[in-house]
C-alpha positions in Angstrom: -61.8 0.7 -71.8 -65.2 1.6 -70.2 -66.1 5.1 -69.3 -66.3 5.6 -65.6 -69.6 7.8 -66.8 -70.7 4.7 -68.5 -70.0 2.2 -65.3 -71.7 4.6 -63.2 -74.8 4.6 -65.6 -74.9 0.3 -65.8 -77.3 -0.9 -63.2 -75.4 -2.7 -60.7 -76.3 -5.4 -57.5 -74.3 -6.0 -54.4 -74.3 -9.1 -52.1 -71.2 -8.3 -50.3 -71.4 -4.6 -48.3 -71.0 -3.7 -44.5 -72.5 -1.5 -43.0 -69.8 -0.1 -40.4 -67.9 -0.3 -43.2 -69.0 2.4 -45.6 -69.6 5.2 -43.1 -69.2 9.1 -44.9 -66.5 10.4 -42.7 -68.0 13.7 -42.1 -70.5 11.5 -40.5 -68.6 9.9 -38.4 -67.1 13.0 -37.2 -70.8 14.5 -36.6 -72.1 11.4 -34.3 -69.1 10.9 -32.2 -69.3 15.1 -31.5 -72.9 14.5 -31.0 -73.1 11.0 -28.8 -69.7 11.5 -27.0 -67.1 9.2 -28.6 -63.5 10.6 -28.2 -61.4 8.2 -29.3 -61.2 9.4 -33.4 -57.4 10.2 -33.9 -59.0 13.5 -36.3 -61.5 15.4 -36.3 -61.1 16.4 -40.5 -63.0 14.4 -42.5 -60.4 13.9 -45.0 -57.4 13.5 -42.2 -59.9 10.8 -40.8 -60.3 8.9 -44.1 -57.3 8.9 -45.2 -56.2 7.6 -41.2 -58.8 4.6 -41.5 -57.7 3.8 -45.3 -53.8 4.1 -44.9 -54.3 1.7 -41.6 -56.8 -1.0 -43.5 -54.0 -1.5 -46.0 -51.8 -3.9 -43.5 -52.2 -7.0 -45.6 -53.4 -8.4 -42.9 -57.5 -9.7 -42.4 -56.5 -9.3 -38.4 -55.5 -5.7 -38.6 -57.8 -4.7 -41.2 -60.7 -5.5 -38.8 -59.2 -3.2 -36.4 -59.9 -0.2 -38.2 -63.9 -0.9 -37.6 -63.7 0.7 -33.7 -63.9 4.2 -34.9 -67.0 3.3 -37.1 -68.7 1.0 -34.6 -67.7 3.9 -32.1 -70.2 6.0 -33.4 -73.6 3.5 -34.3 -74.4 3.0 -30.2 -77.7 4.7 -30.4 -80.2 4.6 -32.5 -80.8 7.5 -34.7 -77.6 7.1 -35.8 -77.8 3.8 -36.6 -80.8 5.4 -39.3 -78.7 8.2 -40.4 -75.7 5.8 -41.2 -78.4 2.9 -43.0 -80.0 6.1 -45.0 -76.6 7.4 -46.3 -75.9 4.0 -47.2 -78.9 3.4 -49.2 -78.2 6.8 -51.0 -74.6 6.6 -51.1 -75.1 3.1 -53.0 -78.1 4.3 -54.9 -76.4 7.2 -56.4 -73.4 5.3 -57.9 -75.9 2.9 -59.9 -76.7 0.3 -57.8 -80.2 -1.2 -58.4 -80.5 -4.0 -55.3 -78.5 -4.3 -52.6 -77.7 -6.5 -49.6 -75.9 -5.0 -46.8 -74.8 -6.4 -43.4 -74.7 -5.7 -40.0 -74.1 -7.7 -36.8 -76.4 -6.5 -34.3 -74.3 -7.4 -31.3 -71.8 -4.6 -32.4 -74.3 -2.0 -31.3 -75.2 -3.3 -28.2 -72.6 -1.0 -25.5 -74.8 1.5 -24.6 -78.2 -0.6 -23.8 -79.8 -1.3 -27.3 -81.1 -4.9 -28.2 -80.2 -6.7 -31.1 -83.8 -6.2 -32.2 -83.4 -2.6 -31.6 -80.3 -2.5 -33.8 -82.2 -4.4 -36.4 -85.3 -2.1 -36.8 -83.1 1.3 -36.9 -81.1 -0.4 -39.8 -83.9 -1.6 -41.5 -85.6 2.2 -41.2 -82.8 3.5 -42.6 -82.8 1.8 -45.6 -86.1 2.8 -46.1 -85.6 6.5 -45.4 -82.2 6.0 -47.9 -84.3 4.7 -50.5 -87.4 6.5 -50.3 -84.6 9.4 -50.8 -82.5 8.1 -53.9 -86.1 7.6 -55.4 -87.4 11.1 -55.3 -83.7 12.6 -56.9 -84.2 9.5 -59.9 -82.2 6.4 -58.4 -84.6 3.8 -57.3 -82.9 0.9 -55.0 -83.8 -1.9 -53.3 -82.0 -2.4 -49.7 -82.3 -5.8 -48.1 -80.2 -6.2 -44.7 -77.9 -9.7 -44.0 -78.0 -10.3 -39.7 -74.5 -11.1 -39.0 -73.1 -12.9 -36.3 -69.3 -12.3 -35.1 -66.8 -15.3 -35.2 -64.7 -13.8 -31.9 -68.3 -13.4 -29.6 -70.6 -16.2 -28.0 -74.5 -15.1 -29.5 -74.7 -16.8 -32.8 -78.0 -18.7 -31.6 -79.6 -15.5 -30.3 -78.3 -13.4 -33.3 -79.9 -16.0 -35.8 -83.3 -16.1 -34.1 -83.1 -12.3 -34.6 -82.4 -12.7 -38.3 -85.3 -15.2 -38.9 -88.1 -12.6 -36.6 -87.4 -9.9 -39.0 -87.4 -12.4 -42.3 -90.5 -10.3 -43.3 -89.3 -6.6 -43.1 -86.4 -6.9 -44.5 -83.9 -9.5 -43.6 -83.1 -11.8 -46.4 -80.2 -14.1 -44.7 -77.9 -14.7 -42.0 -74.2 -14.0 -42.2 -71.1 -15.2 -40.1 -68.1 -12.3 -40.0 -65.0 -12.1 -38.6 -61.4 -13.2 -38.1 -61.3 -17.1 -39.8 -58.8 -18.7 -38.1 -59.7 -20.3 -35.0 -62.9 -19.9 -35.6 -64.6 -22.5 -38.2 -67.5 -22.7 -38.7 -68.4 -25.9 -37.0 -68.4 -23.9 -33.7 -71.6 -22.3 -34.9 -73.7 -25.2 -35.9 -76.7 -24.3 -33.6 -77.2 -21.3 -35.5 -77.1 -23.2 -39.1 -79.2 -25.6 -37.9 -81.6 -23.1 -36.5 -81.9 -21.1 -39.9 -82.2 -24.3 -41.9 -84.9 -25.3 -39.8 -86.3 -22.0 -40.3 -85.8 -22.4 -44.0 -83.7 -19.3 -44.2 -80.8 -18.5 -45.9 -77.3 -18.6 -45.1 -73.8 -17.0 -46.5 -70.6 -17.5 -44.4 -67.2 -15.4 -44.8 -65.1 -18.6 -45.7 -61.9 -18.5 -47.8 -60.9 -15.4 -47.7 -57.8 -15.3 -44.9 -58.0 -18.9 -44.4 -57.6 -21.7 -47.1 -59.7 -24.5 -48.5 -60.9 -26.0 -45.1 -62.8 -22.8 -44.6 -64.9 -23.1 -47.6 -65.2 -26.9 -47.2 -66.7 -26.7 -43.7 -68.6 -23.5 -45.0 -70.6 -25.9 -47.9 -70.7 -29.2 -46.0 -71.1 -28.7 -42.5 -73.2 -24.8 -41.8 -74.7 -25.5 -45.8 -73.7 -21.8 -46.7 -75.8 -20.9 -50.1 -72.9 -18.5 -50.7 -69.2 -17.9 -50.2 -68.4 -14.5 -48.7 -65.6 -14.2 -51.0 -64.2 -17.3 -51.6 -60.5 -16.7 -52.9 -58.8 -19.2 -51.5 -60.9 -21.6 -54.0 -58.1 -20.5 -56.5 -55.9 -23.0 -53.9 -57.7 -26.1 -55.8 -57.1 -25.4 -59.0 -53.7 -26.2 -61.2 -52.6 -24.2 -64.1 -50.4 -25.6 -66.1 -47.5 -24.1 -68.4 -49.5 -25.5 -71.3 -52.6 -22.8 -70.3 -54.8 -26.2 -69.1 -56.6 -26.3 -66.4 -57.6 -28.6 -63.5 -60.2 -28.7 -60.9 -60.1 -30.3 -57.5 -63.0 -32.0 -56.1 -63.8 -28.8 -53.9 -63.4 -26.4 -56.7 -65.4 -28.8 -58.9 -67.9 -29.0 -56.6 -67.9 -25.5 -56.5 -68.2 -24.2 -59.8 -70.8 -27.4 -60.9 -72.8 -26.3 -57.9 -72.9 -22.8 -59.1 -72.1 -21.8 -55.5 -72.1 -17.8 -55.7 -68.8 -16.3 -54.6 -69.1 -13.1 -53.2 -65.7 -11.6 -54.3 -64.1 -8.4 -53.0 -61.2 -7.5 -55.7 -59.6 -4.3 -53.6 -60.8 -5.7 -50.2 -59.0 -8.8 -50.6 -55.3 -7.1 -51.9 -55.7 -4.9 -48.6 -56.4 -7.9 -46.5 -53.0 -9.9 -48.1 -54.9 -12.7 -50.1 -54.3 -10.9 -53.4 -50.8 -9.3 -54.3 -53.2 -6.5 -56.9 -56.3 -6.8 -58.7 -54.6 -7.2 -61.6 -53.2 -10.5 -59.8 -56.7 -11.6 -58.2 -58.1 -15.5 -59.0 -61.6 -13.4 -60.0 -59.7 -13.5 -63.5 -58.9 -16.7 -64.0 -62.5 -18.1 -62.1 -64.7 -15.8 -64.7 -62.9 -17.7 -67.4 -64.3 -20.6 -66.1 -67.0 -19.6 -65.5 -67.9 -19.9 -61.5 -70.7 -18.4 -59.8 -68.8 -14.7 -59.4 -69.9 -12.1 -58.3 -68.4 -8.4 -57.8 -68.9 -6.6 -54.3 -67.5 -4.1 -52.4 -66.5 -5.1 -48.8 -65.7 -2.1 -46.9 -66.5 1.2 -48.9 -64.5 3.5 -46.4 -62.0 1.4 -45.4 -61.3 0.2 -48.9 -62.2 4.0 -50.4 -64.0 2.1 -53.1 -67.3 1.7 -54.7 -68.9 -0.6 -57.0 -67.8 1.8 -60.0 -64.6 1.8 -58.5 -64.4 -1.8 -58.3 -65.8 -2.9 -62.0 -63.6 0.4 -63.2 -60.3 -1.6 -61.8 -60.9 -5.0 -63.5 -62.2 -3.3 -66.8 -58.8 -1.9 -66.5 -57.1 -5.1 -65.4 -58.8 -7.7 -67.1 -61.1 -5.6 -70.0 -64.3 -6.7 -69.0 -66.7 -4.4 -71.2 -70.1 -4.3 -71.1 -71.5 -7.5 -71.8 -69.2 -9.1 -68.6 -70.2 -6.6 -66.8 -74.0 -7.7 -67.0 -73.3 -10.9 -66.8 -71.6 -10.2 -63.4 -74.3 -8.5 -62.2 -76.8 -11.4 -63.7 -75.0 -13.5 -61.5 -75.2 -11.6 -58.0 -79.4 -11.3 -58.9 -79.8 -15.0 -59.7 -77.8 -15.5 -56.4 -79.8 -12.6 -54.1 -81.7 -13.9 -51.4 -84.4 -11.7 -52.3 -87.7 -13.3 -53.7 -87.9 -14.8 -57.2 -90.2 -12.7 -58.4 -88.3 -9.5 -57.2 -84.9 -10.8 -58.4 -86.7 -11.4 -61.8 -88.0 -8.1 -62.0 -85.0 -6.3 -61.7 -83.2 -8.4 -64.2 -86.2 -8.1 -67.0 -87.1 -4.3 -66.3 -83.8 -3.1 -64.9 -80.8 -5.0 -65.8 -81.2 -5.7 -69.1 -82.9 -2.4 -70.7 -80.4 -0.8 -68.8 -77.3 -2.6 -70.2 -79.2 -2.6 -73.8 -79.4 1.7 -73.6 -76.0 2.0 -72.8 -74.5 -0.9 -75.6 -77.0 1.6 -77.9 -75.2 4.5 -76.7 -71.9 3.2 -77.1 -72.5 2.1 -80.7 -73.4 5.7 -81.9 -70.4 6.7 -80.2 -68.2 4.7 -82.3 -70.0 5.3 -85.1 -69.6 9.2 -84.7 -65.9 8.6 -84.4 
């Protein structure tokens, strides 16, 4: 098994990461003292984590969403919007992560009088006050933002014109979020026109409570680039009891597509649509070899991190090194960052880094 040192060290990308969702809880507890929000049930910072955690765990998408009013509570104005994008930046930065995209509907922080393009430049300042940070202590990181748009509300148009006026400062894609069912996508087509138009880029939460019709709607109808995790793929594909395998149309289209799937191991057992990691499809759709990617989801909610995630299916599945980089290959050939950047990081990042630590962990072994 891999050292946790080791997958700490190993340079690491993210697609999948919200931004309510990965709050410190000692900041938490600081803005709602300092901007008036009552309604934590704690005011310990472990009490409060362990609260939001135990009530994410429901096995339910529905009431794992719920735990997000204490978190959204607190980003109403906007130096705390930059305090929660800067801790981000470090938070993600200091655990090895080289590029990173993280998301954010806009519309969330809108109670107290900000505007969507309000919300936008505080997030966007964070980041670059996070990263400026994890720079100077010896963790460099690039932080692009995803403009999300929520299912249950009625501003999809207006949050994707948003997305596309800050393409240049930071915005690298459009995101839909939020409960699945009874809300496909199709009810949003204004907006995927609009960025396609626009030609910007797209990724849509789509098979992860909800089956096949999700992700088949996703592709075909809003023409998603990516699959915010993307589980219920596993629903069109047949194992037999001979160890063959078969792939449905959607599936096939899938995988010969290389459609990236943004997969969230621990995120998706808490939501119900994995019994345990060791039980997740991201097994069996590495073995063949589908676009996959490794994310986080919620950090707080889930109490994970990208270590923590990798850690779990080295231990699960024995991924070593060389999977490891070519999951993290994947999620920078499928960033919607430039070319040129995403080929930067992979030549002078990603692979030197992966190559040090193989070289580290041969004259290991060889001192054993």
């Amino acid at each position: 098994m891999l050292r946790l040192d080791t997958i700490q060290q190993a340079p690491k990308a993210l697609l999948h990461d919200h931004l309510d969702g990965g709050l410190r809880p000692a900041t938490i507890v600081d803005l709602a003292a300092e901007y008036g929000y009552d309604g934590l049930p704690t005011t310990d910072p472990e009490a409060l984590a362990a609260h939001i955690r135990r009530g994410a765990d429901r096995k339910s998408l529905e009431l794992y969403l719920e735990t997000f009013a204490h978190t959204v509570g607190v980003m109403q104005e906007r130096d705390a919007i930059v305090r929660v994008a800067a801790e981000c930046a470090e938070d993600l930065a200091a655990d090895g992560v080289a590029y990173a995209e993280v998301r954010y509907a806009p519309e969330l922080s809108t109670e107290r009088g900000m505007t969507l393009d309000e919300v936008v430049a505080a997030n966007l300042e964070g980041f670059k006050v996070g990263a400026e940070r994890a720079a100077s202590t010896g963790h460099p990181i690039v932080m692009k933002m995803l403009v999300t748009a929520m299912r249950q509300a009625a501003r999809s148009v207006e949050v994707a014109e948003c997305a596309v006026r800050w393409r240049d400062a930071g915005v690298v894609g459009f995101d839909v979020a939020g409960p699945e069912k009874g809300y496909p996508p199709t009810r949003y087509l204004d907006a995927f026109e609009y960025i396609r138009r626009e030609n910007f880029h797209i990724t849509i939460h789509a098979g992860e409570s909800f089956g096949l019709p999700s992700i088949w709607e996703a592709l075909q109808f809003a023409g998603a680039e990516r699959l915010g995790h993307g589980v219920r793929i596993v629903d069109d594909i047949s194992v037999r009891d001979d160890g063959s395998v078969e792939l449905g149309r959607l599936a096939t289209f899938v995988r010969d597509r290389r459609v990236p799937l943004e997969m969230c191991p621990t995120s998706n057992v808490h939501t119900g649509a994995a019994a345990s990691v060791a039980d997740h499809p991201i097994d069996l759709l590495r073995r063949l070899r589908f676009r996959v990617t490794v994310n986080t989801d919620n950090r707080l909610m889930s109490g994970v991190s990208m270590s923590s995630e990798f850690a779990a299916l080295d231990e699960a599945f024995g991924i070593g090194l060389g999977e490891m980089e070519w999951l993290t290959i994947n999620a920078l050939k499928s960033a919607f960052a430039p070319f040129d950047e995403r080929l930067r990081l992979i030549n002078e990042v990603v692979k030197p880094g992966y190559a040090h630590l193989r070289s580290d962990e041969t004259r290991v072994v060889g001192a054993r």
